[in-house]
N, C-alpha and C positions, 0 to 999 in steps of 0.2 A: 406836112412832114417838116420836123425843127432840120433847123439846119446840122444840127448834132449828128442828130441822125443820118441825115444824110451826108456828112462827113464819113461815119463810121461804116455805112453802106458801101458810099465808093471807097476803104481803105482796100487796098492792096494785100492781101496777105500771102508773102513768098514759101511754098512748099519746101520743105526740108531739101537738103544734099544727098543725095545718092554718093552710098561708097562706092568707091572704085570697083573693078572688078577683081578676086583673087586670081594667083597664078595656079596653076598646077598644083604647083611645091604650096606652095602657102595652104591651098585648101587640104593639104593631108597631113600639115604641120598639126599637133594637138593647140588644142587653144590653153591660153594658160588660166589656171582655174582660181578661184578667189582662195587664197590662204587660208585656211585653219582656223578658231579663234584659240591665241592662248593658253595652256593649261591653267585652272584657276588653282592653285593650294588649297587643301579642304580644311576646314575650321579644326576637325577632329585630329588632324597630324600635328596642327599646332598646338594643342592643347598639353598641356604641364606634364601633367596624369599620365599622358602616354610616353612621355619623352622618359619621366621619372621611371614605368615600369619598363622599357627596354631598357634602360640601365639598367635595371635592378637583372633583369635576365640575364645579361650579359655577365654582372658579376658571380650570380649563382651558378653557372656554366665556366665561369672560370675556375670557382673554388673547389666544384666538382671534379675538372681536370687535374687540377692542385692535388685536391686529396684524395682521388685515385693515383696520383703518381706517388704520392707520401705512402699509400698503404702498400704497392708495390714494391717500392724503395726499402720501407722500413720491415716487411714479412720477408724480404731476402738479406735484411741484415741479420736479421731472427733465425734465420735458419742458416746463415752462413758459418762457413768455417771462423774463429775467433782469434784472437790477435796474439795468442798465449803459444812460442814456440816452447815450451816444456810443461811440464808438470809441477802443480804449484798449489800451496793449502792455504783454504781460507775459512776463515773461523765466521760464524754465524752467533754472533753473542744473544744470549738469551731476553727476552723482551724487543730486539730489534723488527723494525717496521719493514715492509719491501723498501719504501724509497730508501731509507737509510742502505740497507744494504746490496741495495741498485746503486746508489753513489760511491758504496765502497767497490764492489765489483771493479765500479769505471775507473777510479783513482788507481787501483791495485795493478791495471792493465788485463785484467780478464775480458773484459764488453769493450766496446766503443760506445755505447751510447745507453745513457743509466734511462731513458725515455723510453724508450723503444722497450727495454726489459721488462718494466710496468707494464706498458700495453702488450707486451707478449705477454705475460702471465695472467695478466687479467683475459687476452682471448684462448692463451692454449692452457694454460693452469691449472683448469677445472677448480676444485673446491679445495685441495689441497693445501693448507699453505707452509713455509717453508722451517725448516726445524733445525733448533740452535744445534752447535755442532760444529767440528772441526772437519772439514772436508778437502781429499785430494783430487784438483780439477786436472783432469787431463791434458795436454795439447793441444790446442785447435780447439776445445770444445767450443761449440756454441752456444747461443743465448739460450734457447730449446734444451741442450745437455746440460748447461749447468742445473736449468730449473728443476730438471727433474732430479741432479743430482741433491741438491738442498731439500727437494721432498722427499727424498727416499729415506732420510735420516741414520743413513750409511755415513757416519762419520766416523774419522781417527781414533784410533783408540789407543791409549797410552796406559801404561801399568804400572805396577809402585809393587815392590815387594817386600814384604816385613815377615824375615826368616823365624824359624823358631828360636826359642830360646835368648830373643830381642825383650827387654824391659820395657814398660810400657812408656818411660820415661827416651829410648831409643827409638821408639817405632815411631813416637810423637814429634823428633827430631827432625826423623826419615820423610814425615808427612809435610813438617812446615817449613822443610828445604825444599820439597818439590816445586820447581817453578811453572809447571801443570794445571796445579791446581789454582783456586782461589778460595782470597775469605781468612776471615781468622779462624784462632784455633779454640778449644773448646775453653770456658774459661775454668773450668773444672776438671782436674783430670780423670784420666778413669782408673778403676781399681786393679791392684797390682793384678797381671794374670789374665787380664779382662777382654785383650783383646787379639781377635785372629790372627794365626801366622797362616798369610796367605797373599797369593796375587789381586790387588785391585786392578780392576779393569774400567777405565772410567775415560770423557770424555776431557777436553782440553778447557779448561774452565769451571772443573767439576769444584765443588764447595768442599773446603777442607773438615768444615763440622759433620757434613753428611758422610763422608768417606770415613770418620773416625767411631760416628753411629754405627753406620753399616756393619762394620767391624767388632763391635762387641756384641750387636743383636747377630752375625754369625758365629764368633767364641762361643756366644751363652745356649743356641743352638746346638754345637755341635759336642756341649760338656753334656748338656741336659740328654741328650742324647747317647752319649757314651755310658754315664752316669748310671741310667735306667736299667744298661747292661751290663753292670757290673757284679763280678764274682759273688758269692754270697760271705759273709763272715768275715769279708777284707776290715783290717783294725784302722779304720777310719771315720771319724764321726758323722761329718758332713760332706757337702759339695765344698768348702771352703778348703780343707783339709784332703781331698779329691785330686784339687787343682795342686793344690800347695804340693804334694808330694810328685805329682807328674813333672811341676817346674823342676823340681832338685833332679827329679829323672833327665830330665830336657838338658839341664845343666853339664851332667854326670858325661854323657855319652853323645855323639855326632852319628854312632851305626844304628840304626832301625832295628835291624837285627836281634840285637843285644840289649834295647831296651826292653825287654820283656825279662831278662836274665837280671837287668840291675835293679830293675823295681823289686824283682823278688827278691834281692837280698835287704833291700830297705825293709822291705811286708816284713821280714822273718827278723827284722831287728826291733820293729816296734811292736812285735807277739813277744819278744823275750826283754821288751822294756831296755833293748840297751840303744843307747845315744846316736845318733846317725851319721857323725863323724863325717857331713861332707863339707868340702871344700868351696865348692860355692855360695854354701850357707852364709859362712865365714866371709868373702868377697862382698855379699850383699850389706851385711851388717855393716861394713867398714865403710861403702863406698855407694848403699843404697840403687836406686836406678840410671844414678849414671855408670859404671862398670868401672873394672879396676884398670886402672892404666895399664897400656899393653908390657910395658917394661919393669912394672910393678911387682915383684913375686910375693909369693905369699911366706912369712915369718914363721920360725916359732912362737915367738910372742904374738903374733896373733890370734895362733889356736885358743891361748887364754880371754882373749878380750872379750870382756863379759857385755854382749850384745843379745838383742830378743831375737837374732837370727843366728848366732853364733850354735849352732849344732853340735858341737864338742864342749860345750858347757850347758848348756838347755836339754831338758829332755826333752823327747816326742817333736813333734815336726814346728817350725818359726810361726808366728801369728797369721802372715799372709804368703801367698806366691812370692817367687823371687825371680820368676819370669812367664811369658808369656810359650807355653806350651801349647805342640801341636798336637796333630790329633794319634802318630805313632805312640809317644810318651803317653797320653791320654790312656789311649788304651792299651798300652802295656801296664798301668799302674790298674787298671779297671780288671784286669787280668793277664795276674804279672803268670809269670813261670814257677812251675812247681821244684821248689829247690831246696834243697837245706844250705845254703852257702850263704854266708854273713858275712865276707869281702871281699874286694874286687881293686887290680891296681894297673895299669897299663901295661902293656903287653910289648909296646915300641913300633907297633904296624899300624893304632890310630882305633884300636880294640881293649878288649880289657883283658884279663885272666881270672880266676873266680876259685875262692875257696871257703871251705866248709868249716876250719880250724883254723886259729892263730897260727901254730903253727907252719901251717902250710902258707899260708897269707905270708907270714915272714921269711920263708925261701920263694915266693912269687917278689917280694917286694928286693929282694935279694937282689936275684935274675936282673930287675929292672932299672936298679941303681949301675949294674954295668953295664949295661945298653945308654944308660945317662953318661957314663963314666967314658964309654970308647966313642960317645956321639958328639960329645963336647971338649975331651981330650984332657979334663981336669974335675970330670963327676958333677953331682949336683952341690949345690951352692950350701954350704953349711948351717944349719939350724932353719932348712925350706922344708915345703912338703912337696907342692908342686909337681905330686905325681899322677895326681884324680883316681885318688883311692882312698877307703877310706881307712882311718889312721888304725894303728894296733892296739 
């Protein structure tokens, strides 16, 4: 045996320590346990991709709440009461677009918000869209009321009136003073006679050429018309001569009544071929379709002035109308009154008196020179006629 070995044979090796003994307490104390190991962060949470798509959630979820609150907000402006304490007209011009007239709306103080009006009408709208026109918006309406009231095409309606016995050269006046309408005026005018005495009924922007149209395609209606039913063997040639003698009727008289009495003593003057001696003939001639000034009276020396309208020098009826006649005149010349009386002179009540002979005619015109005479306190004016009769 090497000595190694026997070194390492006889070594010593001292047995470990004994722990002490526990107490009581100590052995019922828990022992404390080895820690946890750290949470490790997983690759996947750090990754871009996901970082990027919760953002992205986050904002879609926000915009969501955004524009559920915007759709909220803006269906209760839409239906809300509107910002207008009174009653108020707004015109919808012809060709205009929604936005256009969603901006006007908002400028005018009708809406609050020309946006919201858009998107109201594109969801409550339907197919409807909105129609030119002059409209009265109520109080309060809302965005909802108005819409419907610009679809309903219930707008303003404004009227123009062209009396009888107006010259086409006056009723043309009437038309292109109205500051209603728009547009110029015809550049041609129309033929003496030509066009309706009657109410236009038209919208705020309506075109002054269509309104002057309109108007003679109802005259010529309502002559063709008249025309068709007239009496049989009346001394008239045409429709031109038709009209022409209803004007001098329209002229002559202001009662209804009584146009039926004064055509027929015209009828019964051109059956016995004598001159028709009226007074407005003479006016027309002198002063054409502008009329005779209101302070202007009518002359002896006029009755002579040899004019193509002058009726106390011309025989049979003027070349054209000498106004525009309506449809009474019309048809009391289409079927006047069965009469024998071949003059007629004012009466002083705003009528006529009517007689069969000169001479009667000349104690009618008598009568009515003193009714001139106590009404003016110095009779009528020397060398006038200006009694709307016709002469002796």
């Amino acid at each position: 045996m090497s000595d190694t070995n026997t070194a390492e044979f006889g070594r010593r090796t001292e047995p470990p320590k004994a722990e002490p003994p526990k107490t009581a307490s100590q052995a019922l104390r828990p022992e404390t346990g080895t820690p946890p190991p750290a949470p490790r962060r997983s690759r996947a949470s750090r990754n871009q991709i996901v970082v990027f798509m919760n953002l992205v959630v986050s904002v879609v979820m926000i915009m969501v709440i955004v524009a559920g609150l915007a759709v909220y907000l803006g269906r209760q402006a839409f239906f809300s009461t509107g910002p207008t304490t009174a009653a108020k007209t707004f015109l919808v011009k012809e060709g205009a677009t929604t936005g256009q007239i969603g901006s006007q709306l908002e400028q005018g103080g009708f809406i609050t918000d020309s946006t919201v009006f858009r998107l109201g009408l594109r969801a409550y709208g339907g197919n409807e869209s909105l129609k030119a026109g002059e409209y009265e918006v109520p109080a309060g309406a809302s965005m909802r009321d108005i819409i419907q009231l610009l679809q309903s095409g219930k707008s303003i309606m404004h009227s123009l009136t062209i009396p009888e016995g107006l010259t086409v050269a006056q009723a043309l006046r009437r038309i292109a003073d109205n500051d209603t309408l728009s547009g110029a005026m015809p550049s041609e005018v129309p033929a003496e006679g030509s066009l309706a005495a009657d109410t236009q009924r038209f919208t705020r922007g309506a075109d002054r050429k269509t309104i002057v149209a309109k108007m003679q395609a109802q005259q010529k209606e309502l002559i063709d018309e008249i025309w068709a039913k007239r009496a049989p063997d009346l001394p008239l040639a045409d429709v031109n001569e038709f009209v022409t003698l209803a004007s001098i009727v329209e002229k002559e008289t202001g009662v209804d009544s009584e146009r039926p009495h004064v055509a027929s003593v015209f009828v019964n003057r051109l059956r016995k071929k004598m001159r028709l001696q009226s007074d407005p003939t003479i006016i027309y001639g002198l002063f054409g379709g502008a009329g005779k000034p209101a302070d202007r009276p009518i002359y002896q020396s006029d009755l002579e002035k040899p004019t193509p309208y002058n009726t106390y020098v011309i025989n049979g009826l003027p070349p054209t109308p000498i106004a525009n006649p309506g449809r009474a005149a019309l048809e009391a010349v289409a079927n006047p009154l069965q009469t024998n009386d071949l003059y007629f002179v004012a009466d002083g009540t705003g009528g006529h008196v009517f007689a069969g002979s000169l001479e009667e005619h000349n104690r009618n015109v008598a009568r009515w020179r003193a009714i001139q005479k106590q009404q003016s306190g110095d009779g009528a004016k020397p060398g006038t006629q200006g009694d709307g009769s016709t002469a002796q």
